[in-house]
C-alpha positions in Angstrom: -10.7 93.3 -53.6 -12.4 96.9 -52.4 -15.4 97.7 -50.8 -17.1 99.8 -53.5 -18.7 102.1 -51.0 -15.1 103.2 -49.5 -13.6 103.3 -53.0 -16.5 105.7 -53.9 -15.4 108.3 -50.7 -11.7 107.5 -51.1 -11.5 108.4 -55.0 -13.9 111.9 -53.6 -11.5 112.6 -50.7 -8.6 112.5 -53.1 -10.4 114.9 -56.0 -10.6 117.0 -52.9 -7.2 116.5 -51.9 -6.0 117.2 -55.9 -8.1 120.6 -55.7 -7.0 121.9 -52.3 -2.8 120.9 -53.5 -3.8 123.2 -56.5 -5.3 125.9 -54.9 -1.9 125.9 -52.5 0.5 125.4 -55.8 -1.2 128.5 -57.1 -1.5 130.5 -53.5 2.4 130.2 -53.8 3.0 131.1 -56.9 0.7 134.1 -55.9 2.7 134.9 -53.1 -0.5 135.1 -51.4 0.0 135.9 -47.2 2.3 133.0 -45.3 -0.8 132.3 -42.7 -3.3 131.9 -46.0 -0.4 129.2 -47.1 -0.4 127.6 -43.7 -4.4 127.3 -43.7 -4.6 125.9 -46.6 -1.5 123.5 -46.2 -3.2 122.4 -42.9 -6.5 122.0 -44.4 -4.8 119.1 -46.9 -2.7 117.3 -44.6 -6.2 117.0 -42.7 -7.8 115.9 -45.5 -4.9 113.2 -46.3 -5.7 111.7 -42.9 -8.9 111.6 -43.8 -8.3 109.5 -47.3 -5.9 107.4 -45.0 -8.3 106.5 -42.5 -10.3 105.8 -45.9 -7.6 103.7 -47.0 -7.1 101.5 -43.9 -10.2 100.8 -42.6 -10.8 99.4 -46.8 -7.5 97.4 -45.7 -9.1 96.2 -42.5 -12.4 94.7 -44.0 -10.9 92.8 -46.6 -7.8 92.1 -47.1 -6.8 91.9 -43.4 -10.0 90.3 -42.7 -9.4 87.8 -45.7 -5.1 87.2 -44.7 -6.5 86.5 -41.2 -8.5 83.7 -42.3 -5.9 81.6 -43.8 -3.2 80.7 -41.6 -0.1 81.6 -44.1 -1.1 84.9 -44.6 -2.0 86.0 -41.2 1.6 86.9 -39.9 2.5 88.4 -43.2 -1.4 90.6 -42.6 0.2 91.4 -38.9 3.8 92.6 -40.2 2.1 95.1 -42.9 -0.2 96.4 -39.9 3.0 96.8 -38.2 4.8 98.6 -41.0 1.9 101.2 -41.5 1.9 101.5 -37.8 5.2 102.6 -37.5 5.2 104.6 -40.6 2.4 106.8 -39.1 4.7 107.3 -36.2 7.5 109.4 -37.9 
């Protein structure tokens, strides 16, 4: 299940994210000034925490929310909060 609203900015965020990954692919291939690279390089990985924060918070509200709520799933809901969690740490 997904919250139509957040699906709607996620699926924008990533367009954005597609663009801004072309514009660097071709800013390379331009051998356009290392700095420029490094802006724009910045400027996605930005963006991708944006569209993950998109991502999770879409996790939260129903899934989570819905695990949670039936005793079987909830330790299984806490062990993937765990696994993103740690994952965001390397």
């Amino acid at each position: 299940m997904v919250n139509q609203a957040l699906k709607k900015r996620a699926l924008h965020r990533a367009k954005i994210i597609q663009g801004q990954l072309e514009g660097l692919v071709k800013g390379i291939d331009a051998q356009q000034y290392c700095t420029k690279l490094l802006q724009l390089s910045l400027s996605i990985q930005r963006s991708l925490k944006s569209l993950d924060a998109l991502l999770l918070e879409n996790h939260l509200k129903t899934h989570v929310r819905d695990q949670m709520m039936r005793k079987e799933s909830a330790d299984r809901a806490t062990q993937e909060l765990i696994d993103i969690y740690t994952l965001s740490n390397k």
